[in-house]
C-alpha positions in Angstrom: 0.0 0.0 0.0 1.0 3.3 -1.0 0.0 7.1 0.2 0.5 10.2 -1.2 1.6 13.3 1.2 2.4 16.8 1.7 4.2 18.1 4.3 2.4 21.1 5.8 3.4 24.1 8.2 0.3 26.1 8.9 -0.8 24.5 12.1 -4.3 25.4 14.1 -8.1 24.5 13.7 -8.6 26.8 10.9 -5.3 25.6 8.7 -7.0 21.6 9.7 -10.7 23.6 7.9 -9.1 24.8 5.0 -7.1 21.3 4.2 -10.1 19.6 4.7 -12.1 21.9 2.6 -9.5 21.1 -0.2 -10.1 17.8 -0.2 -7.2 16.7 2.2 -6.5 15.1 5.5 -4.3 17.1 8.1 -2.3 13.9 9.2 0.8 13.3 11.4 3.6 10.8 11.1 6.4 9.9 14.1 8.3 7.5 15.6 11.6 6.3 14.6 14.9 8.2 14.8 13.0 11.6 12.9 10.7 14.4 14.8 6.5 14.2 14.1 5.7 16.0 10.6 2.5 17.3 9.8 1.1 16.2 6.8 -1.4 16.3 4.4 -3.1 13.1 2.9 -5.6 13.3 -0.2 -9.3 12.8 1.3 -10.4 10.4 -1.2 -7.2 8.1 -1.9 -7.1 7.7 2.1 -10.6 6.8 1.9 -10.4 3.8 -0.8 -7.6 2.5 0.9 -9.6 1.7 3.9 -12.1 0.1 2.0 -9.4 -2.6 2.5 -9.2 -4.2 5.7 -5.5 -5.5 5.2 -4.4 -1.5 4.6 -5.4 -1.4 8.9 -2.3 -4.2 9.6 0.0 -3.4 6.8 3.4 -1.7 6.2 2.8 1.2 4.2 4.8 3.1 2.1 4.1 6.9 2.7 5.5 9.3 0.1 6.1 12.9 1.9 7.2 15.5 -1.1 8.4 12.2 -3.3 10.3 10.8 -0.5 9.3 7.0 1.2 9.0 6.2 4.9 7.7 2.9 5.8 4.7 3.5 8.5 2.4 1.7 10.2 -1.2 3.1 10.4 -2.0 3.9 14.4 -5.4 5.9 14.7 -7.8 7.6 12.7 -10.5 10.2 13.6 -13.4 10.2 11.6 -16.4 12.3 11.4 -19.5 11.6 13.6 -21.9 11.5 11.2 -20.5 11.5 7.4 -17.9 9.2 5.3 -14.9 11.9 6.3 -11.8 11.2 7.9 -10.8 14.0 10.1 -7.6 13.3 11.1 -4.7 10.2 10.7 -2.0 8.8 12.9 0.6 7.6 11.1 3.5 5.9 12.7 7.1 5.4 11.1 8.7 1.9 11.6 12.0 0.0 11.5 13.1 -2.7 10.3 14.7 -3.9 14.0 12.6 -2.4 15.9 9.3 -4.2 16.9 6.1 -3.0 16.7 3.0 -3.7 18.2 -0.2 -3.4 16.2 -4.2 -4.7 16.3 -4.5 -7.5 13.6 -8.2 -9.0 12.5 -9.0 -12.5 13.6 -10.5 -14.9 10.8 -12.6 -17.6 11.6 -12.4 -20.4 9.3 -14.1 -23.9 8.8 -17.1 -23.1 11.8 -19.7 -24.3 9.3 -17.8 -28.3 9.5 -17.1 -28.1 13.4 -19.0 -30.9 15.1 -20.8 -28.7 17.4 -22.1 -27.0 14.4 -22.4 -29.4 11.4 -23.5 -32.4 13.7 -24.9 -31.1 17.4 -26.7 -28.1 15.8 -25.1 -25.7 17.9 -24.1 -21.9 17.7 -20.8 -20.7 16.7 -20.1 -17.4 18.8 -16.9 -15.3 18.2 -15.8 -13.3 20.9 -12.7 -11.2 19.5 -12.3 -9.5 16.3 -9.2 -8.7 16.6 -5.9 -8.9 18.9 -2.8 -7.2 19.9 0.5 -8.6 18.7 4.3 -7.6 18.8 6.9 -8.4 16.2 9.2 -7.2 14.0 7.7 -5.5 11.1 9.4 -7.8 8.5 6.6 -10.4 10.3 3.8 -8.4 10.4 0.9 -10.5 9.3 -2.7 -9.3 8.2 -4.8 -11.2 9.5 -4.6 -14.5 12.0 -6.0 -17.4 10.6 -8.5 -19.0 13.0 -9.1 -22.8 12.4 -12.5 -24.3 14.4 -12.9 -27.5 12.9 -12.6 -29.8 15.7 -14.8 -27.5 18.2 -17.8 -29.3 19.8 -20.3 -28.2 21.7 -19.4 -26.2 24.4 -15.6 -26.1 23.9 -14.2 -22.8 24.2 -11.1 -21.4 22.3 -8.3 -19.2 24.2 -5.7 -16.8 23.3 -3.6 -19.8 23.9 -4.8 -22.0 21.5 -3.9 -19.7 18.7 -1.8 -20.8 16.1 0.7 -17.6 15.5 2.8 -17.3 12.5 6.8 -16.9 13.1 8.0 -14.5 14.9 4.6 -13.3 16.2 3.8 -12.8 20.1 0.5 -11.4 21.6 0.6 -8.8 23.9 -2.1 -9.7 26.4 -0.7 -13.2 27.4 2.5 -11.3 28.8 0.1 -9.5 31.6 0.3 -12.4 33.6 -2.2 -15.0 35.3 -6.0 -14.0 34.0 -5.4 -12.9 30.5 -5.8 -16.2 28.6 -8.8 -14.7 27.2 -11.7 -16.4 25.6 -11.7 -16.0 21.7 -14.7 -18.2 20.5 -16.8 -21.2 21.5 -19.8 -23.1 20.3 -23.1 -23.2 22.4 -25.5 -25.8 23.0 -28.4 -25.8 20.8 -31.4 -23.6 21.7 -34.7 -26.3 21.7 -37.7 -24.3 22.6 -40.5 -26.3 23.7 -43.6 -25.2 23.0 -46.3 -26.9 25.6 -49.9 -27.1 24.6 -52.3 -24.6 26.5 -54.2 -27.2 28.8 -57.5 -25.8 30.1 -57.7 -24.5 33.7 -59.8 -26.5 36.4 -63.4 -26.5 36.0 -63.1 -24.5 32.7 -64.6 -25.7 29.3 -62.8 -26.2 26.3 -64.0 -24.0 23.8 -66.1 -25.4 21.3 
């Protein structure tokens, strides 16, 4: 993934206005050995790109006045109501320096589980997405998430995850208590529906 950028001087809510009204993002980018920069992103570029869920977990390449820095993206403000970004985060990386970043969780092979496919039972997700460290030459996009052999009532921990090389995740190194729950499958729901008897001494309607 690739971003075009301006660096930008005029500072202040009114400088931030005027970008915006031109169709731009007022944007900052820092980190690494180099001071923050202001910037300014083009609107509708930014916006395609995150029509992509990979561009969220991805190195990207970020070309300030036709020079490339590698950056991570690290927060976005958007506008309450409309499609508009208001502002972006951008943060520079290196190569041997890690990096710790939110990547999407995807659930595969839930429709063969035995819970599911055999006992009838509901496949509930409980994370989207998880907090990992690693070097940014092992950044993945996503984590793969196989259920296949999940039965009824089996639950799935941050444990359990299979991560690719080189990968860590941040919450299992706060100790005892942080092995959270990322799925499970739940018994099947049978609702029984009991005929309306008639009360004592009342007649059935005719």
């Amino acid at each position: 993934f690739e971003l075009s950028a301006e660096s930008r001087n005029d500072m202040g809510k009114g400088a931030s206005r005027r970008l915006r009204l031109a169709g731009k993002v007022p944007a900052i980018i820092y980190g690494g050995d180099a001071a923050p920069q202001s910037l300014a992103l083009n609107h509708n570029e930014l916006l395609r790109r995150l029509e992509d869920e990979a561009f969220y977990s991805h190195i990207l390449t970020v070309n300030i006045d036709g020079k490339a820095e590698q950056a991570v993206l690290r927060d976005l403000q958007r506008h309450p109501a409309k499609p508009i970004i208001m502002h972006a985060d951008l943060q520079r990386v290196k190569a041997g320096e890690k990096l710790r970043m939110h990547v999407p969780l995807h659930f595969v092979n839930a429709d063969i589980a035995p819970g599911v496919k055999t006992a009838g039972g509901l496949f509930i997700h409980e994370l989207n997405e998880v907090e990992i460290e690693c070097l940014p030459k092992d950044l993945p996009e996503f984590i793969e998430v196989d259920v296949s052999g999940m039965n009824v009532s089996d639950h799935l921990h941050l444990s359990d995850l299979k991560l690719p090389s080189g990968v860590e995740l941040t919450e299992l190194h706060r100790g005892e208590g942080h092995d959270l729950a990322v799925a499970h499958i739940e018994p099947p729901r049978v609702v029984e529906e009991a005929a309306a008897a008639p009360a004592a001494g009342e007649q059935p309607a005719s």
